[in-house]
VOGU-3710 file (C-alpha; in Angstrom, 3 decimals, decimal comma):
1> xxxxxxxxxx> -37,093/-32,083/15,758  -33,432/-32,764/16,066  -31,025/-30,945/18,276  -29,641/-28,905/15,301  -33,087/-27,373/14,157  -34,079/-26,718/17,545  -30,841/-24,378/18,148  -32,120/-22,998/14,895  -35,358/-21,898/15,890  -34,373/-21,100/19,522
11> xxxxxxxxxx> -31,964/-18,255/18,182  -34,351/-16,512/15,724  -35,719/-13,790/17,639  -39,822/-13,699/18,714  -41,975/-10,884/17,745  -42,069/-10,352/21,132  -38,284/-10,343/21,292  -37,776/-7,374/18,908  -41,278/-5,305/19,530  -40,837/-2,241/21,942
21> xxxxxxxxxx> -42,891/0,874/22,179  -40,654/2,949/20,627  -40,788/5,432/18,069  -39,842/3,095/15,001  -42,691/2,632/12,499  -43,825/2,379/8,932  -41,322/1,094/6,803  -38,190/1,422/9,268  -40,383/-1,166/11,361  -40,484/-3,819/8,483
31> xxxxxxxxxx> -37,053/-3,270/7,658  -35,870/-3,304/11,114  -38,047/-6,405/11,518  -36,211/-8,544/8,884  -32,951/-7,434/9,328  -33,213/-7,782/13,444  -34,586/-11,752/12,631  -30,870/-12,673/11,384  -28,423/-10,568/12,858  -28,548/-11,829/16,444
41> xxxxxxxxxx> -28,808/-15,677/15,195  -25,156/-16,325/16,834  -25,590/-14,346/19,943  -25,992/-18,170/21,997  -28,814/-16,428/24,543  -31,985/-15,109/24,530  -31,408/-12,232/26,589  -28,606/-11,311/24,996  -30,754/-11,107/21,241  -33,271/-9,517/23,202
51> xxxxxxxxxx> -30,820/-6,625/24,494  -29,304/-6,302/21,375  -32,365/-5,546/19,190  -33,239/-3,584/22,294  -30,159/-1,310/22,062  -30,345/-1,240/17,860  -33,888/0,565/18,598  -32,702/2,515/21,177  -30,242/3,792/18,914  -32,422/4,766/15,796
61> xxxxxxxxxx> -35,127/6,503/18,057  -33,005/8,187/20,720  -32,331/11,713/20,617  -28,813/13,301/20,943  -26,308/11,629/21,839  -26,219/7,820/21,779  -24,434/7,203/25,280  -25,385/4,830/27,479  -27,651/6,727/29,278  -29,512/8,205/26,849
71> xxxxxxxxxx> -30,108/4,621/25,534  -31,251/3,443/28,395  -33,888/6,403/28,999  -35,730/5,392/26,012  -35,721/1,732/26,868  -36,536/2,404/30,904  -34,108/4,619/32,219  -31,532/4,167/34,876  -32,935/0,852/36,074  -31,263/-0,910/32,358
81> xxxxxxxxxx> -28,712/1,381/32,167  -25,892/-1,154/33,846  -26,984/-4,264/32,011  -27,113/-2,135/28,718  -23,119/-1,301/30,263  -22,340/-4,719/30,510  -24,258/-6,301/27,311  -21,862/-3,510/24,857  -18,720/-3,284/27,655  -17,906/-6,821/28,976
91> xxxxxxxxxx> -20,507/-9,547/27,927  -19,384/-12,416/26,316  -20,924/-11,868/22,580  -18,741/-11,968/19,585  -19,463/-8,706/17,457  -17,863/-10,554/14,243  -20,600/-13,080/13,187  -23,184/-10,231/13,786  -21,163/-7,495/11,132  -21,340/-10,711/8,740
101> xxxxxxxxxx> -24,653/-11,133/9,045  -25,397/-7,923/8,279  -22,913/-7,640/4,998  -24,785/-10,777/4,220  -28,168/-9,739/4,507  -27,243/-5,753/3,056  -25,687/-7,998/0,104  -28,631/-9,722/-0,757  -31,144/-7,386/-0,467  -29,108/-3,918/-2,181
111> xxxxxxxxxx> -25,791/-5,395/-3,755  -23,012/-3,157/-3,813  -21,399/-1,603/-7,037  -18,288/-1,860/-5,392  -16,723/-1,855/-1,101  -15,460/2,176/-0,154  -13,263/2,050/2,662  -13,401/4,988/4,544  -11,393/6,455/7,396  -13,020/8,065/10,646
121> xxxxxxxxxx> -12,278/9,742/12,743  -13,462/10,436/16,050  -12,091/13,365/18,320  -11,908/12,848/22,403  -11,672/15,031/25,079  -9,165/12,698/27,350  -6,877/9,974/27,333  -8,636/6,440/28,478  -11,017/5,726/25,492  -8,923/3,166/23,508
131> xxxxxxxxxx> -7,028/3,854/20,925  -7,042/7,392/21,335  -3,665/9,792/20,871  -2,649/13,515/19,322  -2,097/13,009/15,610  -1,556/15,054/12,396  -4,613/14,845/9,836  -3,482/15,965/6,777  -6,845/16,981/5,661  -7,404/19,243/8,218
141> xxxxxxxxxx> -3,941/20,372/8,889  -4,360/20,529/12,655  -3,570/17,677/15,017  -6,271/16,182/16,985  -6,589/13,770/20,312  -8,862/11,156/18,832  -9,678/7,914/17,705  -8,995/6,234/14,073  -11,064/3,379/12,330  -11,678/2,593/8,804
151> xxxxxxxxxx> -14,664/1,451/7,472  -15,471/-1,125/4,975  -19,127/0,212/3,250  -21,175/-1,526/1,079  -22,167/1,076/-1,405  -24,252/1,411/-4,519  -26,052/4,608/-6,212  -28,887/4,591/-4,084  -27,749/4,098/-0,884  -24,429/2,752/1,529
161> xxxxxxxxxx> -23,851/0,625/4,518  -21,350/0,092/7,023  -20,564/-3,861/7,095  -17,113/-3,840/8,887  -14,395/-1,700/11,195  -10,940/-1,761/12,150  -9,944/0,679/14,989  -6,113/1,420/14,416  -4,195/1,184/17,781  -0,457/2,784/17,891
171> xxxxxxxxxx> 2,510/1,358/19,567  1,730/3,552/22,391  -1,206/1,699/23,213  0,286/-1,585/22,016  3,183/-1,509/24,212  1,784/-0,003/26,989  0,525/-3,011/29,566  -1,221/-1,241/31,790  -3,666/0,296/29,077  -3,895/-2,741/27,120
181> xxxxxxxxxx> -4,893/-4,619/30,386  -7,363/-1,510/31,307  -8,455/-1,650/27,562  -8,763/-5,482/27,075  -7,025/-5,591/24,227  -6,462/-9,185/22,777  -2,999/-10,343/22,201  -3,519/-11,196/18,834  -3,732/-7,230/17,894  -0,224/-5,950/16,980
191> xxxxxxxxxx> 1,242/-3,037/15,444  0,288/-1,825/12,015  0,551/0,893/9,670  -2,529/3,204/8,658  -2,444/2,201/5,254  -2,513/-1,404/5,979  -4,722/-0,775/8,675  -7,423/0,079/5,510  -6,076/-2,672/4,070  -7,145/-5,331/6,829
201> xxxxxxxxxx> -10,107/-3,708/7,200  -10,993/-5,265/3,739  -9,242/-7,999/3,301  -9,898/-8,974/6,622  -13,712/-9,685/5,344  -13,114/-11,443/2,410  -11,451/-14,167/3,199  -13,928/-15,835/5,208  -17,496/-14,230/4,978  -18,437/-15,100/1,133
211> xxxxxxxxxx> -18,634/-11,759/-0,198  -19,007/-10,741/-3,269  -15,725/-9,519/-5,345  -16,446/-6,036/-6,271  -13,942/-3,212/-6,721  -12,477/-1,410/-4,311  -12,852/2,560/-3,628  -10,736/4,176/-1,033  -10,092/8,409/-0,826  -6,855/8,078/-0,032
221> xxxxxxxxxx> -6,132/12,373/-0,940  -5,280/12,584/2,929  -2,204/10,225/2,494  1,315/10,906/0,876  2,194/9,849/-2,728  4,384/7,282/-1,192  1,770/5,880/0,904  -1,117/6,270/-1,991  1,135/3,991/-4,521  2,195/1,283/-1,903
231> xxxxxxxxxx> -1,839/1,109/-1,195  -2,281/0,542/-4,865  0,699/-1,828/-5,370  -0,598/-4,178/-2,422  -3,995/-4,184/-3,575  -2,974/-4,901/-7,162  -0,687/-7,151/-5,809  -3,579/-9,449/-3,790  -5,618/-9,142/-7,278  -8,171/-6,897/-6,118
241> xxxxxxxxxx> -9,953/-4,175/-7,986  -9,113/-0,880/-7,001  -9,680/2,429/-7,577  -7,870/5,186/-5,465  -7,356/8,736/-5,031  -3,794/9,966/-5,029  -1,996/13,012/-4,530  -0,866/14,814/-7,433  2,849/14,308/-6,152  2,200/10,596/-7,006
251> xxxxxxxxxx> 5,146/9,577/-9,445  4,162/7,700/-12,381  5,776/6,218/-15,716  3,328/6,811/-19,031  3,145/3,876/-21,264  0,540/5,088/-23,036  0,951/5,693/-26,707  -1,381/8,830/-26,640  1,394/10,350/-24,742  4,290/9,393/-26,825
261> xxxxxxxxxx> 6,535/12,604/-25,845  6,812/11,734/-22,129  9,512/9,615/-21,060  10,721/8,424/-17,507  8,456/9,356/-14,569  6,548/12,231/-13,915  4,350/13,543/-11,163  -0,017/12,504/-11,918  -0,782/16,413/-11,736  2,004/16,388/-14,536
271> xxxxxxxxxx> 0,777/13,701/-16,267  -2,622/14,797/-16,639  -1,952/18,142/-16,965  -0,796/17,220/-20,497  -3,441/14,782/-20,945  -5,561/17,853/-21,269  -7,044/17,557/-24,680  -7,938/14,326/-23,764  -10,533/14,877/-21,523  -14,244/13,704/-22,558
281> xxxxxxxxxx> -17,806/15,017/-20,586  -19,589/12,624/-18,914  -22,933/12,597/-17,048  -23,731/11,491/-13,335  -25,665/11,671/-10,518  -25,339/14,046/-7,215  -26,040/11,975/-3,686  -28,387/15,007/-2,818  -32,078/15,607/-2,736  -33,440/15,574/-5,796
291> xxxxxxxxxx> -30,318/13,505/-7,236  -29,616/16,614/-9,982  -27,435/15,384/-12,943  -24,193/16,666/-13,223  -21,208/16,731/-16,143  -17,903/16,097/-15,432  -14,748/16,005/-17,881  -12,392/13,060/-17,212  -9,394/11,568/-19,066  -7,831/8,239/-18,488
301> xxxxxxxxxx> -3,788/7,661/-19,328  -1,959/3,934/-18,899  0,969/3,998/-16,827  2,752/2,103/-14,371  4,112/2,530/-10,456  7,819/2,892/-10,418  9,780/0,061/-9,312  13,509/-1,471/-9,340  14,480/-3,092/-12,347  14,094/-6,935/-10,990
311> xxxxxxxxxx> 10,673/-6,398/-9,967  9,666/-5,007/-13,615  7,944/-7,834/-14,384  5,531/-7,535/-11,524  4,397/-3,920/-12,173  1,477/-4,014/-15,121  -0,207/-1,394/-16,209  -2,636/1,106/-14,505  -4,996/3,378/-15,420  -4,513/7,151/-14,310
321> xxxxxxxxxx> -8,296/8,831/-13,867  -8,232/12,685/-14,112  -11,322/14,367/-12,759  -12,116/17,688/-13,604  -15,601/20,132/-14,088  -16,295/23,079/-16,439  -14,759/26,636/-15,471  -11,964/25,573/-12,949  -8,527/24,045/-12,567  -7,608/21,061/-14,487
331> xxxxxxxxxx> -6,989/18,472/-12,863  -9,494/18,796/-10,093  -8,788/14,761/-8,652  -6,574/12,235/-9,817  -7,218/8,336/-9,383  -5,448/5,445/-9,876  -6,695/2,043/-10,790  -5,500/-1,507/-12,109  -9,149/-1,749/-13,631  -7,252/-0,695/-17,210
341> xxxxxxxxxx> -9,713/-2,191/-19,261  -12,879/-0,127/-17,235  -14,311/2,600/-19,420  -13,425/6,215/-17,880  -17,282/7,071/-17,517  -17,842/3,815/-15,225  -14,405/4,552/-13,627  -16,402/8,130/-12,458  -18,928/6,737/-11,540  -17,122/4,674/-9,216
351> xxxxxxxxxx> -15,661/7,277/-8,192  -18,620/9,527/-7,025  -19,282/6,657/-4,611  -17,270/8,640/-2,440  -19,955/10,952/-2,337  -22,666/8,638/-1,481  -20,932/7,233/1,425  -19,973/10,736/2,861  -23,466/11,740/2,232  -24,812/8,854/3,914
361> xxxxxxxxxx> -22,273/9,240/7,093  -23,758/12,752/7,841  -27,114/12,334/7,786  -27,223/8,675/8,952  -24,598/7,029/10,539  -23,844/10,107/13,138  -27,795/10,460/14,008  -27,103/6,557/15,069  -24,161/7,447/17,211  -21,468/5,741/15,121
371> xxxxxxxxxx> -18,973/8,001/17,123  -20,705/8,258/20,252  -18,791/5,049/21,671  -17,484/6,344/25,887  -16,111/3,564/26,893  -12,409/2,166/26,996  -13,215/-1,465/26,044  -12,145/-2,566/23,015  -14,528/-5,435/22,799  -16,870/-2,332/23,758
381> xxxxxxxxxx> -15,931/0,276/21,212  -16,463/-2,859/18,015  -19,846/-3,962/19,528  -21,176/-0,646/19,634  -19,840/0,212/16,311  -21,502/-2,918/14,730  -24,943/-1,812/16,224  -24,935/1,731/15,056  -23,642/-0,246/11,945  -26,816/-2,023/11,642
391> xxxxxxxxxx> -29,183/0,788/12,716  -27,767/2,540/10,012  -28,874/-0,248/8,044  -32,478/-0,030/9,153  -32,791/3,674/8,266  -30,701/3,359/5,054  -32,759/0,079/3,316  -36,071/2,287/4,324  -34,695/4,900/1,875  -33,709/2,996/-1,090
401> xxxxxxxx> -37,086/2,352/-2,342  -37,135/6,229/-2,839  -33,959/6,746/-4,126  -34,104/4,078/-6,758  -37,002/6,244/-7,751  -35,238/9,399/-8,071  -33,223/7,593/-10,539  -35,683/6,871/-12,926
//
């Protein structure tokens, strides 16, 4: 056997390597089975495979929160408590191969409709976990000490995964040696806006991992119009997909002939507003027990972002989604998209991907312990991340099979 197949076969992990008495059966067993065979290919020893599908089943049978501790009571209590500490805090594994080998393997066994990046957010009591500060969410209106990451999911109608993360760090943190020592934060992390933040998150992915182009989704209602249409424009710009919420406040010029009698720019609530008699029903799906149908109205108008004269020839068309539902105010959400030649009932269904990946956070990703993450390492806070990542995975494949039949 030559050198290279024998590293081959020494990293694929034994069925005694990823069999513990725990309470993961049935289907989530298979699943957990095949997925745990890849994803720990590049961690270079066998202990460290060995704690890592350790702490992935830890994390899907635990109960409560997923700190340390608690992990380490289901897998033998105090006694691998520290090692468990040092495998997530300090060891020497790079979580970056292991979140592409799980976009990889959720790719080929449910491929995405399209990639939602979503923001979370996770509040903290005090001031050492990394990355955390007081800040303004618009959403809520109140300002919260936490922590902020965007996700990159992998999402479809039956089901969504978590495949990559990008904690945002402010210039407080960034400039701050001591913390950034105490943190182990690498040098190559610098300063960077929220919005492109999101967009790193993505784009960050793509260029090396040999995904799949599919559009983009972000639910950007929480940002400014300024912020929503530079998202857009740098998106469109890289010659991605995308299809984002915006605030009504987003200016806009129509070029679309339906709308002949509108002229320079207008707000999107505007511009849909008189897009009324445009609208048209169309039929989805709820991500909720039972997957009820449901009828929305939507209309779609062409226009373009704003922009000085010499960069004109840049802009191109975009498509302006209004969202709306029987009985209340019109518009109800407003989406922008270069995807102009899209019809508006896939555009909505796009759309309500949203949904699926918010449902899917709640009931999933938090009984994991996405958030649950104590420590100030920033090495620490992406490994765990990635894990609850993947044992999200486990319990989300498990339930396809159903939901795909809920479809039919």
């Amino acid at each position: 056997m030559s050198s290279a197949a024998a590293l081959h076969t020494d990293n694929r992990l034994s069925d005694e390597q990823h069999r513990l008495p725990l309470d993961v059966s049935g289907v989530e067993d298979i699943v957990l089975g095949e997925l745990g065979s890849r994803l720990f290919l590049s961690l270079p020893r066998s202990d460290q495979r060995r704690r890592g599908m350790n702490y992935l089943q830890a994390l899907i049978a635990a109960e409560g929160r997923k700190s340390i501790r608690n992990i380490a009571a289901v897998l033998g209590g105090s006694a691998t408590e520290q090692s468990l500490h040092h495998f997530v805090a300090s060891s020497t594994w790079g979580w970056k191969p292991v979140r592409r080998a799980l976009a990889e393997h959720v790719v080929r066994v449910a491929p995405p409709q399209a990639w939602v990046v979503r923001s979370m957010v996770i509040p903290k009591a005090g001031e050492n976990s990394v990355g955390v500060e007081r800040q303004f969410l618009p959403y809520t209106g109140q300002v919260l000490n936490a922590q902020y990451a965007v996700g990159v999911w992998a999402a479809s109608e039956t089901g969504s995964f978590p495949v990559n993360w990008r904690l945002h760090l402010s210039d407080a943190w960034l400039e701050d040696g001591a913390r950034r020592l105490q943190a182990s934060i690498p040098d190559t992390v610098a300063s960077e806006s929220l919005a492109d933040c999101a967009h790193e998150a993505y784009l960050g992915m793509m260029r090396s991992w040999g995904l799949p182009d599919r559009p983009v989704v972000l639910d950007g209602h929480a940002t400014d119009a300024a912020d929503a249409a530079a998202t857009v424009r740098s998106y469109h710009a890289a010659g991605v997909q995308v299809l984002a919420r915006v605030p009504g406040s987003t200016r806009l010029e129509v070029t679309d002939p339906l709308l002949r009698g509108r002229s320079g720019t207008s707000t999107a609530h505007q511009i849909m507003a008189a897009a009324r008699d445009l609208r048209r029903p169309v039929a989805w799906r709820a991500h909720r027990p039972g997957r009820p149908a449901r009828r929305s109205l939507v209309a779609a108008v062409r226009t373009r972002i704003p922009s000085p004269a010499r960069l004109a020839r840049r802009r191109g068309d975009l498509m302006l989604l209004g969202v709306g539902e029987h009985g209340r105010g019109w518009p109800g959400e407003l989406w922008l998209t270069n995807m102009t030649d899209t019809p508006a009932a896939e555009l909505l269904r796009l759309t309500r991907l949203v949904d699926r990946v918010d449902h899917d956070f709640r009931e999933i990703a938090e009984r994991v312990g996405i958030r649950d993450y104590t420590g100030r390492s920033f090495a620490g806070w992406h490994r765990h991340v990635t894990l609850a990542s993947a044992a999200h995975t486990v319990i989300a494949l498990s339930r396809v099979g159903d939901e795909a039949r809920a479809l039919c």
